[in-house]
C-alpha positions in Angstrom: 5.1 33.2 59.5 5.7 34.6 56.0 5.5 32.5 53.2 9.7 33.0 52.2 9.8 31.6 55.7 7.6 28.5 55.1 9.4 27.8 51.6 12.6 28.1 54.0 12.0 25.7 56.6 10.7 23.6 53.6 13.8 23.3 51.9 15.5 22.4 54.9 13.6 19.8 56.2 13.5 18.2 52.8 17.5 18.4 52.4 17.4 16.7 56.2 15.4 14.5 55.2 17.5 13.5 52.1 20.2 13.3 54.3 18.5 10.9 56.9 16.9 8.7 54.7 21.0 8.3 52.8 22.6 7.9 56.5 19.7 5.1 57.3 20.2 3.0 54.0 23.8 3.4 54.2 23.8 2.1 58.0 21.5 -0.7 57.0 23.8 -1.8 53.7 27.2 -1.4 55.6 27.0 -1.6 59.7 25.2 -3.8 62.3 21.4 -3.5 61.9 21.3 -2.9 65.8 23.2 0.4 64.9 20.1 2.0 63.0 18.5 2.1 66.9 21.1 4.5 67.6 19.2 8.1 68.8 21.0 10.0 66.6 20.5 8.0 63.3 16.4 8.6 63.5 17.0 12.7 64.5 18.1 13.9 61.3 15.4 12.2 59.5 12.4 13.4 62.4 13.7 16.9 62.2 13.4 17.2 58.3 10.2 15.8 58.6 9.1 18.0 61.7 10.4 21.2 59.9 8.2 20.2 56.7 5.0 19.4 58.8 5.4 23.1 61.2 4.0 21.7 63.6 4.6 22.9 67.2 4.1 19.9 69.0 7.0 17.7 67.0 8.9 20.6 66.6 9.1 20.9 69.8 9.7 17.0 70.7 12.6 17.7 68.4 14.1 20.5 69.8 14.0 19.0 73.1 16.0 15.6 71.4 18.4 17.2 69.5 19.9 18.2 73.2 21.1 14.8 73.6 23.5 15.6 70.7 25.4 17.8 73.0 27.9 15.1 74.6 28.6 14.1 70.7 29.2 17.9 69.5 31.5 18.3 72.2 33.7 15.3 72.1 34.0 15.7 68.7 35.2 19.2 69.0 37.7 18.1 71.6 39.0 15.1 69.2 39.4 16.6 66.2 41.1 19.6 67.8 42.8 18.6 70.7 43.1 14.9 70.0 41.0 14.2 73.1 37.6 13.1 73.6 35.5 15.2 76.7 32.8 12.5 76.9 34.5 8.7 77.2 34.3 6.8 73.8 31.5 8.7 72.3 33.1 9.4 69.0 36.4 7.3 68.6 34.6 5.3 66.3 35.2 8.8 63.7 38.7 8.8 63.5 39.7 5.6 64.7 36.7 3.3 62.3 35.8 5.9 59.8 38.8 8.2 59.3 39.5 11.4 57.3 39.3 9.6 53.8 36.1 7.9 54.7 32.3 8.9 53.4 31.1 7.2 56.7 33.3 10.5 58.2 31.1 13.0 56.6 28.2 11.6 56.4 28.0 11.4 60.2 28.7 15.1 60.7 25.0 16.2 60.1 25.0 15.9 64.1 26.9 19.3 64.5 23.8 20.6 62.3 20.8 19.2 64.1 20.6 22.1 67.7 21.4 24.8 65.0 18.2 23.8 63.0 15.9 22.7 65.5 16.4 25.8 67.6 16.1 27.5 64.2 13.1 25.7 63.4 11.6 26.5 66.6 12.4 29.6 66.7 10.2 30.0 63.7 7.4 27.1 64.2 7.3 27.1 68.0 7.0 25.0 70.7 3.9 23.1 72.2 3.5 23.0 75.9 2.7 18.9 75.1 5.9 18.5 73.1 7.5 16.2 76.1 4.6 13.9 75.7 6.1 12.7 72.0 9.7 13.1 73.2 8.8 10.8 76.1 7.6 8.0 73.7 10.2 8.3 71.7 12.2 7.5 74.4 10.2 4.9 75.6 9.9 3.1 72.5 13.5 2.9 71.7 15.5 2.5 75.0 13.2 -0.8 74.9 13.6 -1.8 71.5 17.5 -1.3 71.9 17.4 -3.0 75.5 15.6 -6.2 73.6 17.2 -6.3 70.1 21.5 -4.8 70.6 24.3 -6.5 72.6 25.1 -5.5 76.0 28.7 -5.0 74.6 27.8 -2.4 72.5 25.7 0.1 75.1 23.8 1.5 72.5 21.6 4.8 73.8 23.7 3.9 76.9 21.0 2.0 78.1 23.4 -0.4 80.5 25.5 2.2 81.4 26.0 5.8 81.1 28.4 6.7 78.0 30.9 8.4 79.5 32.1 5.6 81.6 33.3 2.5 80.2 31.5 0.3 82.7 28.6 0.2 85.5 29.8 1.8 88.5 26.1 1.8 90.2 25.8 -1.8 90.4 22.2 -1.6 88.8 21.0 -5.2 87.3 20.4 -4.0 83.7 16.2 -4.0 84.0 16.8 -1.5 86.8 19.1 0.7 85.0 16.9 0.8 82.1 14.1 2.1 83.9 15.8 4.6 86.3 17.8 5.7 82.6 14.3 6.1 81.1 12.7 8.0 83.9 15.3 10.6 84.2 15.4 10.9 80.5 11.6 11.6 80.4 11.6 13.7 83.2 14.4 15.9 81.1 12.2 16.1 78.2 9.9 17.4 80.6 12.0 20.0 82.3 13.7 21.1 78.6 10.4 21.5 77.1 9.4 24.2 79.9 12.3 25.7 79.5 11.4 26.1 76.0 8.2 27.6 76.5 10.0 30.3 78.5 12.5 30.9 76.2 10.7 31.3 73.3 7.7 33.0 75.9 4.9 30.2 74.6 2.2 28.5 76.1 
């Protein structure tokens, strides 16, 4: 990697950064604290930092987290075009808490941003065949701190309940569902960070 690439992916991460660490004080001055242990509110922040560091092995944890953006891109899309979300519920709270006029709106639009960068960054940085390893705890860590410390009622990380669907229709108790959730989601991390390797043809 060239050195205009390096003061590149700098800049970046450090304007993600920026970015994160405004979204997280604004969430912690203005919404419930249990909304801070939403996935997407620690992404933007890990990704600047990961882009900064160039290392392979968070880059690629990130990469393979910034999937899980997917369902939000494209019921986003869908609402603010069509007037439809694709996904359930997953971002009503935009137009129907925030709204056009509000700086909540914009400042939550740096998830159309994060799959663009991270598979910029590791296009650039690369991907580590151990990458899944710090996506897996990542997962770990918060699917239990959310499960422990956020109301039921809320479904953040859709830890009781898939998103998509407004209730349970598995008839899990909510320990079961939590791991079964977790074990797929790790085992993902696993499969998208060999898909990765091949992609970007890494070992």
């Amino acid at each position: 990697m060239n050195q205009k690439d390096r003061k590149k992916l700098f800049f970046i991460g450090f304007i993600l950064v920026v970015i994160g660490a405004v979204d997280f004080i604004f969430t912690l001055l203005f919404e419930p604290f249990y909304n801070l242990l939403w996935f997407s509110n620690a992404i933007t922040l890990l990704l600047g930092l990961s882009l900064i560091l160039m290392n392979r092995l968070f880059m690629g944890a990130m990469l393979i987290s910034s999937t899980a953006e997917i369902p939000w891109v494209i019921d986003f899309i869908g609402r603010l075009f069509f007037g439809k979300g694709i996904f359930g519920n997953v971002t009503e709270y935009m137009f129907k808490d925030f709204g056009f006029y509000s700086i909540n709106f914009y400042m939550e639009l740096d998830h159309l941003f994060v799959i663009p960068l991270a598979l910029y960054g590791a296009f650039k940085i690369g991907v580590h065949k151990n990458s899944y390893l710090i996506s897996s705890a990542h997962i770990i860590l918060l699917n239990i701190s959310t499960f422990y410390s956020t109301p039921a009622s809320k479904n953040i990380n859709c830890i009781y309940h898939l998103c998509l669907l407004k209730e349970d229709i598995f008839n899990f108790n909510d320990a079961a569902y939590l791991i079964i959730w977790t074990v797929l989601l790790c085992i993902t991390a696993y499969l998208l960070n060999k898909a990765a390797l091949n992609f970007f043809k890494q070992k």
